[in-house]
N, C-alpha and C positions, 0 to 999 in steps of 0.2 A: 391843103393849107398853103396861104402864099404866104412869102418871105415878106419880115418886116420891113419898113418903108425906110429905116438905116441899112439895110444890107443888099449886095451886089443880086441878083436875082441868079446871074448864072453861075455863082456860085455855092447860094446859099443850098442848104440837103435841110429835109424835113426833119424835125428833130424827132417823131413818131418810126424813122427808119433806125434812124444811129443807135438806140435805145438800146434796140434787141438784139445788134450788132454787139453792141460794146460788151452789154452782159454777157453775151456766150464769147467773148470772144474771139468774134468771127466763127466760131463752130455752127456747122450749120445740121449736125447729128448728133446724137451721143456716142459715146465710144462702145456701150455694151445695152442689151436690151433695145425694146423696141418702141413699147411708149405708144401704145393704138389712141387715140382720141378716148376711151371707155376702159382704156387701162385704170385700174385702181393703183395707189399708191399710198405707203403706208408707214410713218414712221418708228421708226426701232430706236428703243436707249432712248437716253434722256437727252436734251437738247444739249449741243455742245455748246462748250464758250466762248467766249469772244478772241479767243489765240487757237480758236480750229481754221483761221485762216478763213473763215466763208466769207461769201456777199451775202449783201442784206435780203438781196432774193432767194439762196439758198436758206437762209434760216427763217423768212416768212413760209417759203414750202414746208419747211419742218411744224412750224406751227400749224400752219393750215392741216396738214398731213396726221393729224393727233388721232384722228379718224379720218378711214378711208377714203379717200378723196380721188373722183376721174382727172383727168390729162386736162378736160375741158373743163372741169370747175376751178383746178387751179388756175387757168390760164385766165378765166374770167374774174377769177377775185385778186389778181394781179395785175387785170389789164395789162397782159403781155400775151403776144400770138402763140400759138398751140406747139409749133417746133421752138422756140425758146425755152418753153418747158420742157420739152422732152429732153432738152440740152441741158439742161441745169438736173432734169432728175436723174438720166443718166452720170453725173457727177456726184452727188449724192449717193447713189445707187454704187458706185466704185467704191464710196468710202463705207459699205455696207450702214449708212443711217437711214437709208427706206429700203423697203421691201417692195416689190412691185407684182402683181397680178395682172396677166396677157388674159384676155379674155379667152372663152372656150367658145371653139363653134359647137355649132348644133348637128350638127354632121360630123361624125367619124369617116374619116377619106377612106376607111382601110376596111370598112365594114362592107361587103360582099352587097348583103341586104338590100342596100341601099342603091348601089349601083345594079341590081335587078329589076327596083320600081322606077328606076330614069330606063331601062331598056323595055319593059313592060310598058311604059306611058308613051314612048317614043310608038311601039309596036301598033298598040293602039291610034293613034294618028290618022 
């Protein structure tokens, strides 16, 4: 995007950067939780009110979140990048009003089994 035809050029910042700035922040993580891109998230209790102190992007998450919703749908029906969410839902997520689900691998690390058929296939080779 270039800067309007009133403003200095080297000073002007795209306002698509400051945005996601401003809302987290400056946070560039969340303080707890992980927040995968496929993480689901999930709101609890009923919507707070308007003296719980939120931003309007905290309580759109809440909405949106009424059913379980990915890291990337919210981020897409917010038009805000993927780690802004994760920052705001980790905030949330402090004040226990979402619940959030880490995905599962498909593979148990711990399962013997399985590190047999990677040494078996390797063997094979």
């Amino acid at each position: 995007m270039t800067p309007p035809a009133d403003h200095d050029e080297e000073h002007w910042v795209d306002p698509e950067i400051i945005r996601p700035y401003v809302v987290t922040r400056g946070r560039t993580r969340p303080a707890h939780g992980r927040f995968d891109l496929i993480s689901m998230a999930l709101a609890v209790g009923p919507l707070p009110g308007p003296d719980a102190g939120l931003d309007p992007e905290h309580l759109r998450i809440l909405q949106l979140c009424r059913e379980p919703k990915s890291v990337a749908e919210i981020a897409a029906h917010l038009n805000l990048p993927a780690g802004t969410i994760r920052v705001l839902l980790g905030d949330l997520f402090d004040r226990e009003l979402v619940s959030a689900q880490e995905p599962q691998s498909e593979v148990d690390m711990r399962d013997v089994r399985m590190y047999r058929a990677v040494l078996d296939g390797l063997r094979s080779l």
